[in-house]
C-alpha positions in Angstrom: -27.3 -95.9 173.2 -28.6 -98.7 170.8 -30.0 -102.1 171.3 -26.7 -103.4 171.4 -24.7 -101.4 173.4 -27.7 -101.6 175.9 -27.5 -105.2 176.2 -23.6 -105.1 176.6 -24.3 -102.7 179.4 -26.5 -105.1 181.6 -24.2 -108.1 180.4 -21.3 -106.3 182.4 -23.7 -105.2 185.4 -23.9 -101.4 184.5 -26.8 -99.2 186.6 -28.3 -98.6 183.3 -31.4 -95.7 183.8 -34.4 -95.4 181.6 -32.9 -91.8 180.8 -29.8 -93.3 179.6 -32.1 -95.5 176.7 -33.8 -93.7 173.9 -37.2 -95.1 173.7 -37.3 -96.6 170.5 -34.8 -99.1 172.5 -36.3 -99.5 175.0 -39.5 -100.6 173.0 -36.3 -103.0 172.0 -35.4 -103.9 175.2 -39.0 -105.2 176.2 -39.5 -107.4 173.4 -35.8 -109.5 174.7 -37.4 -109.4 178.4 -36.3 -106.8 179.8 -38.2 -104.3 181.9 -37.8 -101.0 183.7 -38.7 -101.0 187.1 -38.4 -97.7 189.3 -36.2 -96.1 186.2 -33.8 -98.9 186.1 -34.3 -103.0 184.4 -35.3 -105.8 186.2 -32.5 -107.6 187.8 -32.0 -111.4 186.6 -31.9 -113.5 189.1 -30.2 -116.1 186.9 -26.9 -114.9 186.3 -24.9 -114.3 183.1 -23.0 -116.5 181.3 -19.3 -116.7 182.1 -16.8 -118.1 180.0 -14.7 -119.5 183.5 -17.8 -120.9 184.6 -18.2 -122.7 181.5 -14.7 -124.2 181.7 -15.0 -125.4 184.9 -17.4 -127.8 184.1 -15.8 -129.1 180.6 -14.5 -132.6 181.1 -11.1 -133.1 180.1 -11.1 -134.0 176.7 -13.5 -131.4 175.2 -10.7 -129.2 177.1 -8.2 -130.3 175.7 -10.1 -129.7 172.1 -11.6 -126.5 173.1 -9.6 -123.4 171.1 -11.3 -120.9 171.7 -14.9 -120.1 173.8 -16.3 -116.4 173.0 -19.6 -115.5 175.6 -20.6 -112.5 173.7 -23.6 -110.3 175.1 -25.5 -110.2 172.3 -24.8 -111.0 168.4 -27.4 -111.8 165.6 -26.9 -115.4 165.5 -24.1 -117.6 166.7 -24.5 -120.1 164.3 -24.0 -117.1 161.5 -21.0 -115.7 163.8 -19.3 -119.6 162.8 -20.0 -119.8 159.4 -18.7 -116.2 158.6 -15.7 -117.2 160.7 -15.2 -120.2 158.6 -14.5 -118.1 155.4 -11.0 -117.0 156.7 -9.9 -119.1 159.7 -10.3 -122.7 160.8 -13.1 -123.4 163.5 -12.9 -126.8 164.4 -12.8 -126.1 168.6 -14.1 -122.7 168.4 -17.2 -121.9 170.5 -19.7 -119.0 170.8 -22.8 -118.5 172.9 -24.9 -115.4 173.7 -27.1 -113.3 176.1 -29.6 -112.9 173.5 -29.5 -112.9 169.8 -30.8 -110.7 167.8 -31.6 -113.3 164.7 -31.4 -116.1 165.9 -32.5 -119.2 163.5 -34.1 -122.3 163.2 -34.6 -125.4 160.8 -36.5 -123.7 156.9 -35.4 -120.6 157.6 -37.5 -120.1 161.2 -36.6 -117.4 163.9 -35.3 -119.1 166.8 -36.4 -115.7 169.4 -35.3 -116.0 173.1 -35.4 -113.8 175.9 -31.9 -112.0 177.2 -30.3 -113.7 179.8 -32.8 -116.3 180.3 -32.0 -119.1 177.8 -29.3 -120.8 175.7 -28.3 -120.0 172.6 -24.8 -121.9 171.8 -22.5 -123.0 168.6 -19.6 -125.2 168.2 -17.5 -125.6 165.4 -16.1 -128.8 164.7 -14.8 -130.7 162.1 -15.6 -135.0 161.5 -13.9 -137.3 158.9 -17.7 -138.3 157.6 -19.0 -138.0 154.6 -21.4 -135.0 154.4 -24.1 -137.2 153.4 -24.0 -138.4 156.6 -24.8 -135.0 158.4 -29.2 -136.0 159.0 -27.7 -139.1 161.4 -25.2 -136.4 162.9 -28.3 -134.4 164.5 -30.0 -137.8 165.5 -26.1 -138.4 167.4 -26.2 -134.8 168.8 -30.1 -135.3 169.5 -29.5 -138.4 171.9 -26.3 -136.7 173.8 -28.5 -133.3 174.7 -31.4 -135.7 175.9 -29.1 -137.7 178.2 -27.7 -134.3 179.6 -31.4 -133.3 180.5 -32.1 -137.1 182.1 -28.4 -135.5 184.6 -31.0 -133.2 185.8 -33.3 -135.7 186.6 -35.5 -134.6 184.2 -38.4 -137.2 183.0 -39.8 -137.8 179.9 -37.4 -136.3 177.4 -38.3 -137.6 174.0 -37.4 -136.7 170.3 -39.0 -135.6 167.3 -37.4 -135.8 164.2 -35.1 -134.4 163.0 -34.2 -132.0 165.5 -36.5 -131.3 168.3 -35.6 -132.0 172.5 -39.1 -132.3 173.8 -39.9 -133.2 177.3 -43.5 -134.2 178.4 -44.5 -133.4 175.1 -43.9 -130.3 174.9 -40.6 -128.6 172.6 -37.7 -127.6 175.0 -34.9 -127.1 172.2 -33.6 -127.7 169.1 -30.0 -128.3 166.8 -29.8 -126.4 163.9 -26.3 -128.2 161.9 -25.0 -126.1 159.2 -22.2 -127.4 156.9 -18.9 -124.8 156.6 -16.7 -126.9 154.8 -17.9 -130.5 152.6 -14.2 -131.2 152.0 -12.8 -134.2 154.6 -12.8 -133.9 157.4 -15.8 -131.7 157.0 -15.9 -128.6 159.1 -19.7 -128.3 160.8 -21.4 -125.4 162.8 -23.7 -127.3 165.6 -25.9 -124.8 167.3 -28.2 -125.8 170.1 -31.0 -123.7 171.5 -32.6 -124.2 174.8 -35.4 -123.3 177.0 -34.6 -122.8 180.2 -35.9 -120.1 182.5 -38.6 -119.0 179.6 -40.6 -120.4 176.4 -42.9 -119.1 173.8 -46.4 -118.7 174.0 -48.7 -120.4 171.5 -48.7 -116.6 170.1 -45.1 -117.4 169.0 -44.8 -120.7 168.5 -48.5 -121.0 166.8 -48.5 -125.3 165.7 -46.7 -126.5 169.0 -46.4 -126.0 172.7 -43.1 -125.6 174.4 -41.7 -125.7 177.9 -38.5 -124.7 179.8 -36.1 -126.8 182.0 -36.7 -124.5 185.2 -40.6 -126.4 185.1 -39.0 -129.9 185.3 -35.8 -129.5 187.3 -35.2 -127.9 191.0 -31.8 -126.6 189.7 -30.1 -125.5 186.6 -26.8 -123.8 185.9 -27.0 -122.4 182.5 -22.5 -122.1 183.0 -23.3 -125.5 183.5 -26.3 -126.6 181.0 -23.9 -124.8 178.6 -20.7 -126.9 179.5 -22.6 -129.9 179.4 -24.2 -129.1 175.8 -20.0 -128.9 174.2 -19.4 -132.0 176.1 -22.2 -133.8 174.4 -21.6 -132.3 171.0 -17.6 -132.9 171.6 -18.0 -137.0 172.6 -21.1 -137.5 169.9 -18.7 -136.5 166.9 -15.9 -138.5 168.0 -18.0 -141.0 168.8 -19.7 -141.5 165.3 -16.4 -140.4 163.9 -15.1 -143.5 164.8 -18.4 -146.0 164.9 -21.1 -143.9 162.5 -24.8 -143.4 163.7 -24.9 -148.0 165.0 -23.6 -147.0 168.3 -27.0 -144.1 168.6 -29.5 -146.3 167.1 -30.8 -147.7 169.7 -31.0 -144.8 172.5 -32.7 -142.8 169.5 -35.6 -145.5 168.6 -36.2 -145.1 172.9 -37.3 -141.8 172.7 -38.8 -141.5 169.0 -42.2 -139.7 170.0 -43.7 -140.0 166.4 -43.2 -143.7 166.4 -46.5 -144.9 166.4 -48.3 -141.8 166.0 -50.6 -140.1 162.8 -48.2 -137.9 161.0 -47.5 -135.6 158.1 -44.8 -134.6 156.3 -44.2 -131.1 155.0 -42.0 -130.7 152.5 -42.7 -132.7 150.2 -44.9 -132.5 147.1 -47.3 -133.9 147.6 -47.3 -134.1 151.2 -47.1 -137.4 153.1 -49.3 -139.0 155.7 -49.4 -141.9 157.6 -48.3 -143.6 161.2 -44.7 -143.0 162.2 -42.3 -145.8 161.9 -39.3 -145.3 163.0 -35.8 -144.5 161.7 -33.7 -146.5 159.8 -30.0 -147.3 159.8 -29.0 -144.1 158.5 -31.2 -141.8 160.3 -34.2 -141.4 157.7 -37.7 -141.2 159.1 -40.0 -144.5 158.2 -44.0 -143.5 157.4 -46.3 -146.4 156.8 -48.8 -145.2 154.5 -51.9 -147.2 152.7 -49.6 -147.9 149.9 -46.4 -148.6 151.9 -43.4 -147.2 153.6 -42.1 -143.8 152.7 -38.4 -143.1 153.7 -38.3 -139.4 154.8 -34.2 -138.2 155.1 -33.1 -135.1 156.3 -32.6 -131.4 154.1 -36.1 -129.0 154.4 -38.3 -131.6 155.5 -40.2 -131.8 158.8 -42.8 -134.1 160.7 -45.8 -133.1 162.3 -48.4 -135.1 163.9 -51.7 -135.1 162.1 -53.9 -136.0 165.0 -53.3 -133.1 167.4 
């Protein structure tokens, strides 16, 4: 049995035994979370994900939207599933999340790793009459709508980093990686959202920040729900700026701008920039004040840090 078929197993509740797993996989196994206990894995106490579950909680017009929702056990990364999708078939209201991926990614090219069963690794495919150049502001959009779905849980403190990172108390709790399928109007986009929510990565993983997981901040959380939630805020953002642009975000987004004020640096750029954050502008580009003055950072491969901590 390989990794795969493994994780398909405990997806569908199978008394998978340590005999049944050779142990290169289960070497496999442990490195996504799961354990053997007494010959057979660690039950999750969680729940999977369930594709009814998810529906249940979609409001009525992501619904009415929604073609097609695939909860797959495990894949290498939904976001890649889209975009190779893309090539032959239309994927504006197709949907995919996952148990666990295999290769998952981030923003430059970064590993986005999660645990199975634990976390929340989702992509939507959707298509907006914007022009492409627009797609930096589109994450700020998305940004805002996955921070309000955290402050449903009660959840305080839930800030932003630009250009895409959900942070609450300071601390990383997810991120949107937006890929571009087709530039031609309306533009076809894969938005894929990962979330921390019953684990997060040590320092050992994440080495220049810390992160955190919604189970440390909320008494309850559904990930059926969290997930349902996620396409509803991805669903009414695009339509939103569809019809309005980023104007309508602005605001919400300068609320929670945790590098405003702050020292930063930004990588990316030769040669690198430092200075104290600023603030966006009206398209979504990062402001730096610097000694000689304001840089305009704007989306593609760059990233802020802060300098200070």
């Amino acid at each position: 049995m390989d990794l795969e078929a493994a994780f398909e197993a405990l997806a569908q509740g199978q008394h998978l035994k340590e005999i049944d797993v050779d142990l290169s996989v289960r070497a496999e196994l442990a490195e996504y979370g799961v354990r053997f206990e007494k010959g057979v894995p660690i039950p999750h106490p969680t729940g999977f994900l369930s594709s009814a579950k998810i529906k249940a909680h979609l409001n009525e017009s992501t619904r009415n939207w929604l073609h097609q929702l695939d909860v797959l056990s495990c894949t290498q990364s939904t976001n890649t599933d889209l975009l190779e999708l893309s090539r032959d078939s239309d994927i504006n209201g197709r949907v995919r999340t996952a148990e666990v991926q295999t290769g998952g990614r981030g923003r430059r090219g970064r590993q986005w790793v999660s645990p199975f069963a634990k976390n929340v690794a989702l992509s939507v495919g959707i298509s907006i009459d914007r022009s492409t150049t627009e797609i930096g502001s589109i994450s700020l959009a998305i940004g805002l709508m996955v921070a309000q779905v955290l402050d449903g849980l009660e959840i305080e403190d839930v800030s932003l980093k630009w250009p895409n990172d959900i942070l609450i108390d300071q601390r990383k709790v997810g991120g949107i990686l937006i890929e571009l399928a087709d530039a031609q109007r309306p533009a076809s986009l894969v938005v894929g959202i990962g979330m921390n929510v019953n684990d997060a990565p040590g320092v050992e993983v994440t080495g220049s920040y810390r992160a955190t997981r919604i189970v440390d901040h909320s008494a309850s959380c559904s990930r059926n729900s969290l997930v349902a939630h996620l396409i509803n805020a991805v669903h009414d953002a695009i339509r939103r700026f569809e019809d309005f642009g980023f104007e309508p975000f602005k605001e919400g987004w300068k609320r929670r701008d945790f590098l405003r004020g702050r020292n930063i640096l930004l990588a990316g750029s030769e040669p690198s920039i430092s200075g104290i954050g600023a603030g966006i502008d009206d398209e979504g580009a990062y402001l730096i004040k610097t000694s000689t003055g304001v840089e305009r950072a704007i989306g593609g491969e760059l990233s802020l840090r802060i300098a200070d901590v």
